[in-house]
C-alpha positions as CSV (number, residue, x, y, z in Angstrom):
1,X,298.1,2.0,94.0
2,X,299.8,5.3,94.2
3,X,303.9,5.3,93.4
4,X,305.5,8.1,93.0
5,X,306.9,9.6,89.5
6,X,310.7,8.9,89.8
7,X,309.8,5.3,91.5
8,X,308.0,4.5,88.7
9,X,310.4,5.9,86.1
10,X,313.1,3.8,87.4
11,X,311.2,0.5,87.7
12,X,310.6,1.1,84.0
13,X,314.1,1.9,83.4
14,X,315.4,-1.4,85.4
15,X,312.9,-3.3,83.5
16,X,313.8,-2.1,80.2
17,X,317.3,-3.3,81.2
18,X,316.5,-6.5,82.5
19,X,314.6,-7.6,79.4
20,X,317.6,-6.3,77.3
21,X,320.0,-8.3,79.1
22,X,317.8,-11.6,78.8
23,X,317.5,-10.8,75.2
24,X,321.2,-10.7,74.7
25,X,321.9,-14.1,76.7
26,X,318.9,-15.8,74.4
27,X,320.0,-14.6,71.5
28,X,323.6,-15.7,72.7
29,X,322.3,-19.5,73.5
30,X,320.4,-19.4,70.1
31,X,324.2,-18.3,68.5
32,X,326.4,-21.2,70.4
33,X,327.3,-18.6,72.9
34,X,331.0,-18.6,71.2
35,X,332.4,-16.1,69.4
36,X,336.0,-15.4,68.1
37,X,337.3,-12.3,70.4
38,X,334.8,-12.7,72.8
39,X,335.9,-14.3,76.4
40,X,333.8,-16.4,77.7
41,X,332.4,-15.6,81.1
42,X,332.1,-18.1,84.7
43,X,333.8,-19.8,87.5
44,X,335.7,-21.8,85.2
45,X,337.2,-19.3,82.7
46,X,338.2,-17.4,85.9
47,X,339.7,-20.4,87.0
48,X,341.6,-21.0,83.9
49,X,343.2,-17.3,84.1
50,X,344.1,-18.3,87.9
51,X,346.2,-21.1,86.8
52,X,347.7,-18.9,83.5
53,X,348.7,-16.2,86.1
54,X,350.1,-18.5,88.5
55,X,352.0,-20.7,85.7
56,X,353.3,-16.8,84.1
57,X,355.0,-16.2,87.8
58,X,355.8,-19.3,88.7
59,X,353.6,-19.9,91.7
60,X,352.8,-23.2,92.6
61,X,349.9,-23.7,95.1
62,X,351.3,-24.3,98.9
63,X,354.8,-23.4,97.9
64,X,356.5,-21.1,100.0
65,X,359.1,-20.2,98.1
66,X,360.5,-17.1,96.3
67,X,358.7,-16.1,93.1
68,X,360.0,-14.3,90.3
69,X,357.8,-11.5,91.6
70,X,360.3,-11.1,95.3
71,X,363.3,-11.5,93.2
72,X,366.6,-12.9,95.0
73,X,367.6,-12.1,98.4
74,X,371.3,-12.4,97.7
75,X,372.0,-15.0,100.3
C-alpha cells in the first residue's frame, strides 16, 4: 500500500502522541492520580467550580434577581 510521505509522517507523529498521552494517564492511575497543585480534571470538578463561581456572585439557580455583577438600579 502506497501513502504518501507527509501522510505517513503525521500518522507517526499522532501516534507518537497518542502513546505519550496513554503513558501519562497510566502512569497517573499507577500514582493515585492526585497530586498537590495539580487540578483534577471531569464533569465533576467542572461542576464544583460552577457552584464556587455562582456562590462568589451570589447567583442562585432560577433566581431572577439582581446579582452583584448588575449592581443597583437606584429604585
Amino acid at each position: 500500500m502506497f501513502m504518501h510521505p507527509i501522510s505517513h509522517l503525521a500518522l507517526l507523529d499522532w501516534e507518537r502522541e497518542h502513546a505519550m498521552k496513554q503513558r501519562a494517564v497510566e502512569r497517573a492511575a499507577r500514582d493515585g492520580g492526585s497530586q498537590p497543585g495539580l487540578a483534577r480534571g471531569g464533569i465533576t470538578s467542572f461542576a464544583r467550580f460552577l457552584r464556587r463561581a455562582a456562590a462568589a456572585i451570589n447567583l442562585r439557580p432560577g433566581s431572577a434577581g439582581r446579582t452583584s455583577l448588575t449592581g443597583s438600579t437606584g429604585a
